[in-house]
C-alpha positions in Angstrom: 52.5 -73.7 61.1 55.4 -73.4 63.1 55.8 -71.0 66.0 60.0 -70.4 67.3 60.9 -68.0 69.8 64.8 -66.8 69.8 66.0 -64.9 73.0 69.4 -65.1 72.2 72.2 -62.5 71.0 72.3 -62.4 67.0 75.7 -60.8 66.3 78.4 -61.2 63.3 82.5 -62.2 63.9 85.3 -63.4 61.9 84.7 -60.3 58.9 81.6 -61.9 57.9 78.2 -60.4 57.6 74.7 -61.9 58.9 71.1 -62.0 57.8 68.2 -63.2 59.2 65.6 -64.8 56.7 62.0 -65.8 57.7 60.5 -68.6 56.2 56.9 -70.1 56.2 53.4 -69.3 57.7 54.3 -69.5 61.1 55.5 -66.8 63.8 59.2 -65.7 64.9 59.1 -64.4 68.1 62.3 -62.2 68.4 62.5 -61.4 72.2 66.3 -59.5 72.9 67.1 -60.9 76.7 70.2 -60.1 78.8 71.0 -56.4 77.4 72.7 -57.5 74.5 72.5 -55.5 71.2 71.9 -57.7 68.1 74.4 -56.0 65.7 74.3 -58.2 62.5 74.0 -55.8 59.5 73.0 -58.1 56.6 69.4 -57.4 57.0 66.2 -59.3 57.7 64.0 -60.7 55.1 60.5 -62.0 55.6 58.8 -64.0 53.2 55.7 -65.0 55.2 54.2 -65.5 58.5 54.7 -63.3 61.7 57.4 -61.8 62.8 57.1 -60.4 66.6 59.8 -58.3 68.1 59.8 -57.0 72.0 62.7 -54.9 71.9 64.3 -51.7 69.4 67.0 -53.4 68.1 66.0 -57.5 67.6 67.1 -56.7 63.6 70.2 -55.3 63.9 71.2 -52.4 61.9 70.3 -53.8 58.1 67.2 -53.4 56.0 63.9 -55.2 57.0 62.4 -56.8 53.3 59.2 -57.7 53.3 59.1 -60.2 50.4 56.1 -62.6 50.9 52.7 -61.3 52.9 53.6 -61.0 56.1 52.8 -59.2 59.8 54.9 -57.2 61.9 53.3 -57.1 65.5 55.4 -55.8 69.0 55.5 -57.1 71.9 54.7 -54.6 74.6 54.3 -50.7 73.2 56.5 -47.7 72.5 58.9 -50.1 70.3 60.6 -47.5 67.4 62.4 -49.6 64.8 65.2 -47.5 63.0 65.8 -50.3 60.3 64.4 -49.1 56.3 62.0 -51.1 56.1 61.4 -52.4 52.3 57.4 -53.1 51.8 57.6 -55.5 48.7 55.0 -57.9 49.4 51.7 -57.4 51.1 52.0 -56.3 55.2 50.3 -56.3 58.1 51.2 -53.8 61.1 49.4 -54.3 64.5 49.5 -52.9 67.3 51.8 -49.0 69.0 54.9 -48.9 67.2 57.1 -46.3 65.6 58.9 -47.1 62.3 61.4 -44.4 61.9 63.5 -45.5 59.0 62.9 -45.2 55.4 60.0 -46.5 53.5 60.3 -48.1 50.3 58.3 -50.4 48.2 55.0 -50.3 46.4 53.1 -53.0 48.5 49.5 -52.9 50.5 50.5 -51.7 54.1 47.7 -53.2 56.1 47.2 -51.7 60.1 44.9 -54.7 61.8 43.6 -54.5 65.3 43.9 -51.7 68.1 47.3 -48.8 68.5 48.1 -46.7 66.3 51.4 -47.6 64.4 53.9 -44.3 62.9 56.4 -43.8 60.3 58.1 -40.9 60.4 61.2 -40.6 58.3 60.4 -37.9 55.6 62.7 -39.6 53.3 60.5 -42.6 52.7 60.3 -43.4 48.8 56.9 -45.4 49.2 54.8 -46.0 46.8 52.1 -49.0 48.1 48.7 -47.8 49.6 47.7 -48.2 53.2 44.5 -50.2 54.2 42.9 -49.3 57.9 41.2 -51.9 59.3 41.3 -51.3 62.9 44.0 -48.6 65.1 45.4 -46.3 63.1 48.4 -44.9 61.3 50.5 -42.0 61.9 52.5 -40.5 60.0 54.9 -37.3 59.5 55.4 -35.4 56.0 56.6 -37.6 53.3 56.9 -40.6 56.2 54.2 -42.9 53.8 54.4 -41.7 50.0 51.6 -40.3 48.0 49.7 -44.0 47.6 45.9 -44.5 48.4 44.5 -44.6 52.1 41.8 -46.9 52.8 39.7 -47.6 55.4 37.0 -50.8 56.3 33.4 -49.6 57.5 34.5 -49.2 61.3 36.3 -46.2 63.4 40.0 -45.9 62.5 42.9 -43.2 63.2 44.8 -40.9 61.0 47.2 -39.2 63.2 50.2 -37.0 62.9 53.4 -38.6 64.1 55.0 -35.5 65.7 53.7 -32.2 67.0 54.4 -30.1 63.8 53.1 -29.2 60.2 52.4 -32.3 58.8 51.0 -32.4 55.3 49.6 -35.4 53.7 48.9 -35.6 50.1 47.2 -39.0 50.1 43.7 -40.0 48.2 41.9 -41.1 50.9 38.8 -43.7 50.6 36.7 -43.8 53.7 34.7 -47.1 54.0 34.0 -50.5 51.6 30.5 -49.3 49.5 30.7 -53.0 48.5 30.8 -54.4 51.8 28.3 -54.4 55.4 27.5 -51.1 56.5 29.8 -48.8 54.7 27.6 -45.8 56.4 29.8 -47.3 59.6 33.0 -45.8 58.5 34.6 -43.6 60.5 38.0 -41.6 60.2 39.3 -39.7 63.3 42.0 -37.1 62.6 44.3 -36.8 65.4 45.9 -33.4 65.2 49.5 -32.4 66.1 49.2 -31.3 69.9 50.6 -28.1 70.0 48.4 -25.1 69.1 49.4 -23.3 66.2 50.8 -26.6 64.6 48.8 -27.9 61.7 48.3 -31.5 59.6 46.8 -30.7 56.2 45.1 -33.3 54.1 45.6 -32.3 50.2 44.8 -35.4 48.9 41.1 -36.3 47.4 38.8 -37.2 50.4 35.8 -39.8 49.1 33.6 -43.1 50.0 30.1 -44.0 51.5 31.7 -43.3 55.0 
């Protein structure tokens, strides 16, 4: 597979509009150098591979489609990524990252490795189910739909994404009873930090874990 890094400025002129499409297995390293804003608005679609990003606004101010499986990963932490972001193929997440634009699609949203990885725009129409395999998600009310949390037989993170009520009406399945130590499973709750502030799980709770 192919690995390209692009450091440049991706901008639009003349009336027309830009979009960014990712092809094939291999990673897209979108670093944003020299203080310049990528303002393109047509969007960014990924059909497979990697996409890396080290700075808040490498895709512009359009959609981000997921349309083949594919990973989002940041370079660095505290990236927040305004875009919607339109889950229509399979996705990975890795690493501390904030996604604070809408959610659509009905696609597996997969979190892989260590961080903890938010969404927090209530608006989000989602309707996929999230898989925890390592880190964690966080979200805020109505951030990630009403789909199916999972998680593999290890420690993982269900946080809330802002220090307020946060209610979460998710099924939730805690560990694999088909695979290696499903007694393993762990789920830690992180809790908004203010006292007085409460995240409610309404959701079915279940699994070996």
């Amino acid at each position: 597979a192919v690995s390209d890094t692009f450091s440049g400025h991706l901008t639009q002129s003349g009336g027309g509009v830009f979009a960014l499409s990712k092809i094939g297995a291999g990673t897209l390293a979108l670093n944003q150098n020299g203080g310049l804003i990528n303002d393109f608005s047509g969007g960014t679609t990924i059909n497979g591979g990697i996409v890396s990003f080290s700075a808040n606004t490498v895709f512009g101010s359009g959609a981000i489609t997921v349309a083949g499986p594919s990973t989002l990963t940041p370079v660095g932490i505290g990236r927040v990524i305004a875009n919607q972001l339109n889950v229509d193929a399979a996705l990975t997440v890795t690493g501390a990252s904030t996604y604070s634009g809408v959610l659509t699609g009905g696609a597996t949203i997969t979190h892989s490795g260590a961080g903890v990885t938010n969404f927090t725009n209530g608006a989000s129409s989602f309707t996929g189910s999230i898989r925890l395999n390592g880190g964690g998600i966080g979200a805020t009310t109505g951030a990630i739909g009403s789909g199916a949390i999972s998680t593999a037989n290890t420690a993982v993170i269900l946080a809330a994404a802002a220090d307020s009520n946060v209610t979460l009406a998710n099924a939730i399945v805690i560990g694999d009873l088909g695979l290696a130590n499903p007694g393993s499973a762990l789920l830690n709750i992180e809790m908004p930090t203010t006292a007085g502030n409460v995240m409610t799980l309404s959701g079915p709770i279940s699994g070996p874990g």
